[in-house]
C-alpha positions as semicolon CSV with decimal commas, in nm:
position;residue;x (nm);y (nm);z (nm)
1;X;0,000;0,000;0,000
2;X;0,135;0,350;-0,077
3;X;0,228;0,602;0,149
4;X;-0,149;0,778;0,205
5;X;-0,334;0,597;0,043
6;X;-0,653;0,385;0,160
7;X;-0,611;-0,004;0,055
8;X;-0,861;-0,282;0,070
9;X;-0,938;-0,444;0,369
10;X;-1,193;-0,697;0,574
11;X;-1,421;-0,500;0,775
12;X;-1,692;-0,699;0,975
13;X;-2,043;-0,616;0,898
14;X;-2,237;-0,882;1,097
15;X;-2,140;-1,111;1,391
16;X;-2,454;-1,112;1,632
17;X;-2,749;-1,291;1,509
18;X;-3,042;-1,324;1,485
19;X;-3,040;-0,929;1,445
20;X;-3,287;-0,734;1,542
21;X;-3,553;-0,482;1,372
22;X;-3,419;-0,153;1,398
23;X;-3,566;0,056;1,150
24;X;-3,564;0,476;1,268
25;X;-3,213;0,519;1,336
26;X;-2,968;0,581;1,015
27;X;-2,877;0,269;0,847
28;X;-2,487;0,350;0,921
29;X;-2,545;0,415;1,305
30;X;-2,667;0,105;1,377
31;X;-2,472;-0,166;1,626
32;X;-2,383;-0,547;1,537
33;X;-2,722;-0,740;1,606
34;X;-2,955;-0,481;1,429
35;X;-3,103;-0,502;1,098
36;X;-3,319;-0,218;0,887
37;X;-3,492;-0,473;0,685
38;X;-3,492;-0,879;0,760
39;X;-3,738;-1,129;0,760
40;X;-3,762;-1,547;0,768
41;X;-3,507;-1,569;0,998
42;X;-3,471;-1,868;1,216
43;X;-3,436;-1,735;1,593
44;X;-3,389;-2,037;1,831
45;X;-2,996;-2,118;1,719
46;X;-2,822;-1,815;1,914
47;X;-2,509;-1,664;1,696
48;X;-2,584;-1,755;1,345
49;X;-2,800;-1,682;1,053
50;X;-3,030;-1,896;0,886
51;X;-3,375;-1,900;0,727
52;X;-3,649;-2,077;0,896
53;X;-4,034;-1,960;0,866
54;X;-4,188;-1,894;1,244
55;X;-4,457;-2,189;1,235
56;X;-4,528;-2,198;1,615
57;X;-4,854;-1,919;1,615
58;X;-4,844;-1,952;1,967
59;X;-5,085;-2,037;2,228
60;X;-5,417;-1,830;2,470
61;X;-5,499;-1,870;2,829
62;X;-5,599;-2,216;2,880
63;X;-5,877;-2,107;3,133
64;X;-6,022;-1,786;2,994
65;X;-6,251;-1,936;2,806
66;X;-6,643;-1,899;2,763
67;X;-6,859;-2,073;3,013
68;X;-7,305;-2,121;2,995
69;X;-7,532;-1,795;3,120
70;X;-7,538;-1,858;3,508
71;X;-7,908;-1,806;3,593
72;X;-7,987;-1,474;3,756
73;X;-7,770;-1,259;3,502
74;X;-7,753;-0,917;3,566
75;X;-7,841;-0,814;3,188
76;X;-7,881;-1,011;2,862
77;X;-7,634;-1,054;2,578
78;X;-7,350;-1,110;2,796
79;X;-6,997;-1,305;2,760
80;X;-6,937;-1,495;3,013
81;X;-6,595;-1,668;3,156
82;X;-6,510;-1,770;3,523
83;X;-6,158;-1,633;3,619
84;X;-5,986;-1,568;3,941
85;X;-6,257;-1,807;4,111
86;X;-6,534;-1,607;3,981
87;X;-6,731;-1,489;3,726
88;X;-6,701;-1,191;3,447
89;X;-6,944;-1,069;3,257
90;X;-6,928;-0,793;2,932
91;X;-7,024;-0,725;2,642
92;X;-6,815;-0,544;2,313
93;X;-7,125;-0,329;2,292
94;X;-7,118;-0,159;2,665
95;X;-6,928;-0,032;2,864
96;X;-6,970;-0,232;3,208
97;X;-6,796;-0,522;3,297
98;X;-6,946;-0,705;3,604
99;X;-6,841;-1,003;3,853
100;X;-7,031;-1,243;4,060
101;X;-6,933;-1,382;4,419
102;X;-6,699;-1,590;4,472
103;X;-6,749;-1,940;4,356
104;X;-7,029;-1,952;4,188
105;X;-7,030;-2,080;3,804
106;X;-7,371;-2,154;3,731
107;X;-7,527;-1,939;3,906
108;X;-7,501;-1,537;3,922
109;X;-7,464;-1,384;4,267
110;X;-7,384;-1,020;4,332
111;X;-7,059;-0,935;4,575
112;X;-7,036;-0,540;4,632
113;X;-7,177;-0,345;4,356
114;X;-7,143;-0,667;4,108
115;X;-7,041;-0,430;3,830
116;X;-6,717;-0,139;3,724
117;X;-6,843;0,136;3,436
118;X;-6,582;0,151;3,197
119;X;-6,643;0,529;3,131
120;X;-6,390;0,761;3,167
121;X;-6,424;0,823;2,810
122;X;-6,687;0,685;2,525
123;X;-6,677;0,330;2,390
124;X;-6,762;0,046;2,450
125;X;-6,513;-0,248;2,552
126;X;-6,351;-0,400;2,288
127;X;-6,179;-0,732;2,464
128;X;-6,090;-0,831;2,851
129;X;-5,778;-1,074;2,928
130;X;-5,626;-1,211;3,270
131;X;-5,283;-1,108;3,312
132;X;-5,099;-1,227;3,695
133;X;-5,384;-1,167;3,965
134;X;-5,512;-0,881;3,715
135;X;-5,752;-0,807;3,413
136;X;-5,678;-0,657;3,135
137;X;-5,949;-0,458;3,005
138;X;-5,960;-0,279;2,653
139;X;-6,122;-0,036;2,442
140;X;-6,066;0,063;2,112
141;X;-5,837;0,411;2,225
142;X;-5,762;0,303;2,576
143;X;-5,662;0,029;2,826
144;X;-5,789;-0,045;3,188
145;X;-5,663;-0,287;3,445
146;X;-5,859;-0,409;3,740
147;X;-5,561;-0,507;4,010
148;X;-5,610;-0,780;4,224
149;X;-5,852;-0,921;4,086
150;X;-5,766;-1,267;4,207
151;X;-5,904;-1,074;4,546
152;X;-6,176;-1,326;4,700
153;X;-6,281;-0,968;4,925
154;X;-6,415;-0,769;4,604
155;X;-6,400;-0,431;4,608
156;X;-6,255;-0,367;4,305
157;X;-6,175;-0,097;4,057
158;X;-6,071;0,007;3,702
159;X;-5,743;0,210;3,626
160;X;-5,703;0,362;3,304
161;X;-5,326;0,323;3,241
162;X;-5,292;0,423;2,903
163;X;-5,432;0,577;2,617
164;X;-5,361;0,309;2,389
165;X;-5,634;0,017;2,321
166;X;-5,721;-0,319;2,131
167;X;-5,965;-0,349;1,839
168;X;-6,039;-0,686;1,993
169;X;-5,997;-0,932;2,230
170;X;-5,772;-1,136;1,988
171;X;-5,509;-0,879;2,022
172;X;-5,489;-0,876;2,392
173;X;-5,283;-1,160;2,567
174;X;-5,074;-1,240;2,905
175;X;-4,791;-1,377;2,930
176;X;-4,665;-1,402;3,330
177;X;-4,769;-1,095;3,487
178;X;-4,750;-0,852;3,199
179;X;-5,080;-0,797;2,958
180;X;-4,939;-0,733;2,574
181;X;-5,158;-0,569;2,331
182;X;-5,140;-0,483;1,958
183;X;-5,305;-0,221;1,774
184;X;-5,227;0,033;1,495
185;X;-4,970;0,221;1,688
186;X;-4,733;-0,108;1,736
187;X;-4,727;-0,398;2,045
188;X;-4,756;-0,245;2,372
189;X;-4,733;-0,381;2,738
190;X;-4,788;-0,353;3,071
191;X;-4,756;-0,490;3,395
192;X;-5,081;-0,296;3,532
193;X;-4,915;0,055;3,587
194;X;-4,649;0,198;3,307
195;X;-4,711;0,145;2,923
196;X;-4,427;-0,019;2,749
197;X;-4,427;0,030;2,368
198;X;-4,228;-0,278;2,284
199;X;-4,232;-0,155;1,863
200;X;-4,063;0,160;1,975
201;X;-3,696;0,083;1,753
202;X;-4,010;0,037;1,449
203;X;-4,221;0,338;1,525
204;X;-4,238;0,520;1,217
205;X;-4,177;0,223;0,976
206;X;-4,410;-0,039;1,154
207;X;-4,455;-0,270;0,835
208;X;-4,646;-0,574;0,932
209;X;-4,545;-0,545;1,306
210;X;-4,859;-0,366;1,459
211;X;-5,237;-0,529;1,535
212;X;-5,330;-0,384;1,211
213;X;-5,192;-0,683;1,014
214;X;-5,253;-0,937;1,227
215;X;-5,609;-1,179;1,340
216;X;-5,438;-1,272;1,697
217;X;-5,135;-1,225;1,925
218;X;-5,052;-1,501;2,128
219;X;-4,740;-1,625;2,339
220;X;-4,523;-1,874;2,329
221;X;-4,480;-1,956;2,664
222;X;-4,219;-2,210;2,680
223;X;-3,984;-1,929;2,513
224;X;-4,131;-1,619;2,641
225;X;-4,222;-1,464;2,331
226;X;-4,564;-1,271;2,162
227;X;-4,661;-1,381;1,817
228;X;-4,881;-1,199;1,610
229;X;-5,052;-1,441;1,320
230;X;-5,275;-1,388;0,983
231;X;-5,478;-1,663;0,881
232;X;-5,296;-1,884;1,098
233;X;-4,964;-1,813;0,940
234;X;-4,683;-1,616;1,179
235;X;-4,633;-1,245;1,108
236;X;-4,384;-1,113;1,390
237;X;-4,234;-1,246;1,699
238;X;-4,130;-1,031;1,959
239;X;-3,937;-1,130;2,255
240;X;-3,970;-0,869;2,557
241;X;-3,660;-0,757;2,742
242;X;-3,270;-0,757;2,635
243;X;-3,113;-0,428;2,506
244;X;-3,352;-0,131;2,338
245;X;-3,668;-0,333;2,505
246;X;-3,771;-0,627;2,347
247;X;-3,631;-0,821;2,012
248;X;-3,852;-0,772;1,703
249;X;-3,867;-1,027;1,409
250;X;-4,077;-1,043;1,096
251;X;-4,209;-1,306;0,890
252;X;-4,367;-1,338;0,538
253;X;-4,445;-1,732;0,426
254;X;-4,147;-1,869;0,369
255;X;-3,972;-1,597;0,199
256;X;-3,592;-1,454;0,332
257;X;-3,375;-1,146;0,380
258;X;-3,154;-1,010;0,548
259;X;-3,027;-0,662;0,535
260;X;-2,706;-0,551;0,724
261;X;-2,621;-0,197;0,875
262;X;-2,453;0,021;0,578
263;X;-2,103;0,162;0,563
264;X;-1,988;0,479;0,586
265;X;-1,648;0,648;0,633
266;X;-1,594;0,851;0,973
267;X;-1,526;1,183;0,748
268;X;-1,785;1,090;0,433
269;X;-1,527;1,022;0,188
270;X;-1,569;0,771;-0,064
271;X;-1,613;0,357;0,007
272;X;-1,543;0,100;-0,229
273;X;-1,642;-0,278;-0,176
274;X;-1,536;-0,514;-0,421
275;X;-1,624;-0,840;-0,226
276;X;-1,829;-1,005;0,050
277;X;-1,756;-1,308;0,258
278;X;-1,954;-1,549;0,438
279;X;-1,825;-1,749;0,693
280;X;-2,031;-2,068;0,712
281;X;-2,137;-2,412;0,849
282;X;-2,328;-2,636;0,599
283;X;-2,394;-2,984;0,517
284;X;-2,584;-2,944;0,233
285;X;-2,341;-2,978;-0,091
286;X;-2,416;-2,685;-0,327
287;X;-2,406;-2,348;-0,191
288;X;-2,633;-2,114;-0,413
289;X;-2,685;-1,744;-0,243
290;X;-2,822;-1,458;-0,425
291;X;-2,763;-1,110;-0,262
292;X;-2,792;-0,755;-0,332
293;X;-2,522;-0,415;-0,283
294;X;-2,671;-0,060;-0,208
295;X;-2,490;0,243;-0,317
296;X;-2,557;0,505;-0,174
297;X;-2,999;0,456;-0,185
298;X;-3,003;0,241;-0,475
299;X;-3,048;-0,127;-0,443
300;X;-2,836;-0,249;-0,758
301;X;-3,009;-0,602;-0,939
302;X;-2,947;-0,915;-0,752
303;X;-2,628;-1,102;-0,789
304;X;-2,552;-1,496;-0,737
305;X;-2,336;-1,739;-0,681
306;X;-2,346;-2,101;-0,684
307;X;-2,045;-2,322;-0,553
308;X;-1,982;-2,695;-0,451
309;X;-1,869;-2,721;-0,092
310;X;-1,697;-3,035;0,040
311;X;-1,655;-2,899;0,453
312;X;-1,910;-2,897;0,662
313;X;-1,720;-2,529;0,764
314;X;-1,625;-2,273;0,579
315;X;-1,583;-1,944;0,404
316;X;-1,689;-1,823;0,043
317;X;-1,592;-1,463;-0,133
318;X;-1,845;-1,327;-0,318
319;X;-1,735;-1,130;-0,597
320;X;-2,012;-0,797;-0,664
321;X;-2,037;-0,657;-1,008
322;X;-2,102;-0,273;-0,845
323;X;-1,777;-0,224;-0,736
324;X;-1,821;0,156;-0,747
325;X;-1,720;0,476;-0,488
326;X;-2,019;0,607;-0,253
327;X;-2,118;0,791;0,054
328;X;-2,258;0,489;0,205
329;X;-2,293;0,112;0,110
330;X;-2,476;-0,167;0,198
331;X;-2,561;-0,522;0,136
332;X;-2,850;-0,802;0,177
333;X;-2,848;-1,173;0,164
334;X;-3,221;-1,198;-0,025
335;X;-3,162;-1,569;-0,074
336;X;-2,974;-1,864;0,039
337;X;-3,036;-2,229;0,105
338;X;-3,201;-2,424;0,418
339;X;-2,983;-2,551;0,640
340;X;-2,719;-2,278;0,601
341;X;-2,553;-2,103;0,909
342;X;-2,402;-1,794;0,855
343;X;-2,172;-1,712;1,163
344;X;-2,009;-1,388;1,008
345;X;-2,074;-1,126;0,724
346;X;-1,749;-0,925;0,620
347;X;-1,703;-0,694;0,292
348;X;-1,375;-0,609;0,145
349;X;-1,383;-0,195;0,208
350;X;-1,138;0,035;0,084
351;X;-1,189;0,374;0,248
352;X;-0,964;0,639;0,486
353;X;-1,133;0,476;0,787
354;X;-1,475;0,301;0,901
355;X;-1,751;0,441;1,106
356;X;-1,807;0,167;1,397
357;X;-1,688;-0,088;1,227
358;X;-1,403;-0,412;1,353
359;X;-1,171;-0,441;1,048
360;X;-0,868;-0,755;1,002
């Protein structure tokens, strides 16, 4: 290399998988395990990258579930499920949600007033789901929880904790002692008091991930995740908790990509890659991977390769035909086969230096 002069050299791009949706921060600003635009990626194999559709839709409460009109009911029309010991009563076209004494299933006794107006604003209650010793109630615009309501004493009441609501039950679930919800804003929960907006790193480029796109959220209890499905088929996953809130994944059929962060030098002066590698594990013989470079905001047309591949471990170049100088640059895997684990992205960058990058 001359005196001065920038050279080629390995740069890692992506080492922590699966990544992450992280859509409304720059594409160049984001960290290792965040992605702009992915979907079918396989998430239960920590470190590597692979495609796998989501086929688990998740499961509901086991015992929220519709029981007979007790005799004596308060009012007709009512839905009626026996929670908590007891029995609750509503229906999506009032506003009132009552509760019998203590048990009683098949028959309706009052205990207190026997009934909580959800009024504080107009509406009618859209869907009500158990969440810990709590309920989960839900309107179209806002969301109230009645605490304790495992209480055998009564004397219960309705919080309003947030002015963010469910079109329907289906989009209301709980998972341990925190009530999730999905709506048009994003996924949202809450463990009775503060609102957690779990879509936050998506706001303002949602896609599929909101309860606009989906028939049911549900959980996957076993791996403490919320799944939002379409016709039985998964849409997102989300997995609460871990850096920036909660994990977000997206699905569509069985289709694939993955999209790293992009590249840009520290003072904006030109990058040039002329090559990508993947390092791999596969069993699978032929290795065919199609992929896509962005320069600058242009996706160029898809590239592939197909090679023969006699380790179960390796590494394989891939040689782009838009080897050209830009502000910022970019890459995505939009196909590659089953059964192939990526365990590191790197691109061949010549540049004066690289904005948050590891280079070799």
């Amino acid at each position: 290399m001359e005196r001065g002069r920038a050279d080629f050299q390995w740069v890692d791009i992506a080492t922590r998988f699966p990544a992450t949706l992280v859509k409304d921060i720059a594409p160049e600003k984001l960290q290792d395990g965040q992605t702009p635009d992915a979907y079918g990626m396989g998430i239960d194999k920590q470190g590597v990258l692979y495609r796998l559709g989501y086929t688990n839709i998740g499961e509901r409460s086991s015992t929220w579930v519709v029981v007979g009109t007790p005799l004596n009911p308060p009012a007709s029309g009512l839905t009626w499920k026996y929670q908590f010991n007891r029995l609750w009563g509503y229906a999506t076209n009032g506003n009132k949600l009552y509760y019998g004494a203590p048990g009683n299933v098949s028959n309706y006794f009052v205990q207190d007033m026997g009934s909580l107006q959800i009024d504080a604003e107009d509406g009618n209650i859209t869907g009500v789901y158990p969440f810990g010793g709590n309920l989960g109630i839900a309107k179209a615009s806002n969301l109230y929880v009645v605490p304790n309501a495992d209480n055998t004493s009564g004397g219960f009441s309705a919080d309003m904790v947030a002015e963010q609501g469910a079109g329907s039950e289906a989009n209301m679930v709980g998972m341990g002692d925190v009530l999730f919800i999905a709506n048009a804003n994003g996924v949202w929960g809450t463990s009775g008091q503060d609102l957690q907006e779990l879509t936050r790193p998506i706001r303002e480029n949602l896609g599929t991930v909101s309860g606009g796109s989906i028939d049911a959220l549900n959980a996957d209890f076993e791996r403490g995740r919320i799944i939002g499905s379409s016709s039985s088929a998964t849409v997102f996953v989300i997995e609460p908790g871990g850096e920036g809130g909660a994990s977000i994944f997206a699905y569509d059929g069985s289709e694939f990509r993955f999209t790293t962060r992009s590249l840009m030098g520290p003072t904006g002066g030109p990058v040039v890659v002329d090559k990508i590698s993947l390092s791999y594990e596969y069993t699978g013989g032929q290795i065919d991977v199609s992929w896509q470079v962005k320069i600058n905001d242009t996706w160029k047309a898809v590239e592939r390769v197909r090679r023969g591949s006699d380790t179960e471990r390796g590494r394989i170049e891939l040689a782009t035909n838009n080897v050209l100088a830009c502000r910022r640059w970019a890459m995505r895997l939009t196909d590659i086969p089953s059964g192939f684990y990526i365990h590191r992205i790197q691109a061949r960058v010549k540049m004066e230096g690289v904005l948050g990058y590891a280079t070799e």
